[in-house]
Every structure is written in C-alpha cells, then in structure tokens.
N, C-alpha and C positions, 0 to 999 in steps of 0.2 A: 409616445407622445403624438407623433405624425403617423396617425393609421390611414389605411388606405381600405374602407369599410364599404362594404355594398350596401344598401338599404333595403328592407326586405320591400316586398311588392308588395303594393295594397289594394285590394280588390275595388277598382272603382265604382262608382254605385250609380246609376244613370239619373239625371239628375231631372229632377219634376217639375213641370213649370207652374212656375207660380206666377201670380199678378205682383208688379210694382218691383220684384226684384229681379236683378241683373246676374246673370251667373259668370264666375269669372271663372279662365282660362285655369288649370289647373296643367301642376308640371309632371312631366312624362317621364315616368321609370329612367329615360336614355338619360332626359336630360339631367333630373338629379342624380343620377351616377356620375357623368362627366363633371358636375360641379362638383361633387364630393372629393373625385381624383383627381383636377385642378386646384381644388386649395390641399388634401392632403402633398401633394408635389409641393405647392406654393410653400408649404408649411415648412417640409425637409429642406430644402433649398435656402430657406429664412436660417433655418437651424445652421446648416452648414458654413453659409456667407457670416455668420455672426460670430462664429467659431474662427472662421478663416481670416477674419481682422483682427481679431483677439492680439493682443502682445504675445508673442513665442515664447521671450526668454525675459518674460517679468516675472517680477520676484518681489520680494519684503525682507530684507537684511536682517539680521539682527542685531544687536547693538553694539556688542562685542565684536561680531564679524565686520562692520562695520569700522568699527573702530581699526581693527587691524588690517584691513584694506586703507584705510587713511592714508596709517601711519607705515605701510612698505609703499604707499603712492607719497613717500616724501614731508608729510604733512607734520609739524614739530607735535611730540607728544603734548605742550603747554598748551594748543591751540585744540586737543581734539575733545575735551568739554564740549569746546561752543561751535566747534563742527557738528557733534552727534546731536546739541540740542538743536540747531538749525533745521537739522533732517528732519529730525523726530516731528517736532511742529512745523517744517515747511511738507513732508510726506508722507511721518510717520514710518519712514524709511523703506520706501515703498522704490522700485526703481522706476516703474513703468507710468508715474502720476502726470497727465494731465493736466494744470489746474482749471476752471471755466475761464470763459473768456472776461477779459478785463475792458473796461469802457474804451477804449482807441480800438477793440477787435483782435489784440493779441493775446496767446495762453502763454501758461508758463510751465517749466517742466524738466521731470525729474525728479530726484532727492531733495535738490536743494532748489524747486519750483525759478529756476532760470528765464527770464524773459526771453521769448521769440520776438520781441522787437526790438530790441538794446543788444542781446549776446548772442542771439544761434540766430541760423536762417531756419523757417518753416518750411513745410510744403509750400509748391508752389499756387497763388491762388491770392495770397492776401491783399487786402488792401489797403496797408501803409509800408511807408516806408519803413525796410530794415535796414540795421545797423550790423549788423554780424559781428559785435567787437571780439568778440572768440574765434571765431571762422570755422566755425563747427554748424552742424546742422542739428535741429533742434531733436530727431530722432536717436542721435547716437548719445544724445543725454538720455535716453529710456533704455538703455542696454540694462543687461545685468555685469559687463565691463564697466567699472565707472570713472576708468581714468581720466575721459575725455570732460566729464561730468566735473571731477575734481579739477582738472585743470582749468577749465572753465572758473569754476566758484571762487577757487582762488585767485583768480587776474581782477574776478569781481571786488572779492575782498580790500585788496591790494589798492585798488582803483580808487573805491568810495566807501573802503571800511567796513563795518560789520552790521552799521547800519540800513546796506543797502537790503538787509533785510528783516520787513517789517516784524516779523516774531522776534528778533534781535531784541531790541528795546523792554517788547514784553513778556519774555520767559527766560530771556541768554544773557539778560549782562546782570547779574547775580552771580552768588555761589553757586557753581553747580558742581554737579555728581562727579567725582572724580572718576576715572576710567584706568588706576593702577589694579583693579579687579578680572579687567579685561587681560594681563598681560600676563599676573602672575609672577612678574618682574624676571619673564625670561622673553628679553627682545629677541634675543638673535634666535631661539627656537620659531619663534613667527617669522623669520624669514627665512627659514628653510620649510616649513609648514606652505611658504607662497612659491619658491622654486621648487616645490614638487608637487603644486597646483597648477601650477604653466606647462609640465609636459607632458 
C-alpha cells in the first residue's frame, strides 16, 4: 500500500520561446523524489498510528457467550432475555462500541451504550459536567472483561429501570427469545467452564 517508488527520469526538452506565453517552473527529479518519499513515510506512519488506536481487546460476543458471562456475573437467569436484547440493539454485542456523540457532547459506550455523562467518567477534555454515578471510567466499559460493564448496567437498571434504555420500549419489553438454549440446562457445568477461563 505505502510504496516507496522512484519516478523514472524524464528527459527534459528545452523549452522554445514562444510569444504571449509564460513557461512555468518545472519540478526537479530531487524534488519529486523527496515528495514521493515524504507522503510514502506520511502514508506508513498514518497506517501504523491508526492501527495503534485501534481497541486491542475488542471483540463481538456472542449471544450464548454472552448470556453465560451474565449469568456467572450474578445476573438472574429471568432477567437475561432483556439483558441480551439490550446489548443486541444497544451494540449488537460488540464490547468496544462507541456510540456518536449526543446533543450535550457526550458518547455512550459499550454493550449496553452507557452514558459518559450520567455513569462513567470520559477522557479528560469534556465539556460538561459529569456525574460518574458508577465511578468507573468510561474505557473500562470497552474491555472484553465486562464485569465492570455489568455492574455498571445494572445500578442503572436498579436506579431508573429498564426504561433508561431507549431500545427497551422498542424491541425488549415483548416476548422475547428465551435463552434456556444457551445453557442446555447444565448451570453448574458453565461455572466450571468460567473457573477454568480465569486461570
């Protein structure tokens, strides 16, 4: 992608003068090599810095997996319907999401799209006031760890109910998908499944 190409030489042609027109300066072997190897550099450098922000340890759960991270993070098997549907249409169960930013200048983020001005703190830089009602930082809701995430969601929950999130109303408080598929109706084998994932 980022070549670092010489340009062949081209034989300049001495130029004739003509009436009414202006000849213009023409660029020099040196100099068009040096530009070419300043944006090829510029280019690799772009590449790598883009790379080097990148999330390390984002990921996309999957729903089952999900589900069974919930439910060893504590989370009652009745509630984990409208846990996974939350995710599903606040992330898509993505860990590392983003959301854009919202009209007051905050994002939201995570699984379960978490306000950075209500529950986590931001980087520093913003300009409104936060709330930190979690006392977490809004990054460690992007892990591929999610317990900090879950605890989080749930104090939200707890707080202001299921409605504090707007996909709630419109995909989550129906029937949904039951998640006894997920388990295979053997609890206690997923919890030795997750203490021999922690060492």
């Amino acid at each position: 992608m980022c070549q670092n190409t010489q340009p062949r030489q081209r034989q300049q042609q001495p130029l004739s003068p003509t009436p009414n027109i202006v000849a213009r300066p023409t660029l020099s072997a040196t100099h068009l090599t040096s530009i070419i190897t300043g944006t090829g550099i510029f280019c690799c450098l772009w590449l790598l810095l883009f790379h080097a922000l990148a999330p390390i340890h984002a990921r996309r759960l999957q729903r089952c997996e999900l589900a069974g991270q919930l439910y060893i993070l504590d989370v009652p098997k009745s509630e984990l319907s409208l846990w996974l549907c939350i995710a599903h249409y606040e992330s898509r169960y993505n860990t590392h999401v983003v959301g854009n930013r919202n009209a007051d200048g905050s994002s939201d983020y995570g699984l379960f799209q978490i306000s950075g001005r209500y529950w986590c703190q931001p980087d520093n830089g913003v300009k409104y006031h936060v709330f930190n009602e979690c006392n977490v930082t809004c990054n460690a809701l992007l892990q591929d760890d999610i317990t900090e995430a879950v605890e989080c969601a749930r104090t939200i929950q707890r707080r202001q109910g299921w409605n504090a999130w707007s996909v709630y109303s419109v995909y989550c408080n129906r029937t949904l998908t039951a998640v006894d598929d997920c388990f295979d109706g053997d609890f206690d084998g997923l919890q030795e499944v997750a203490g021999r994932e922690e060492k």
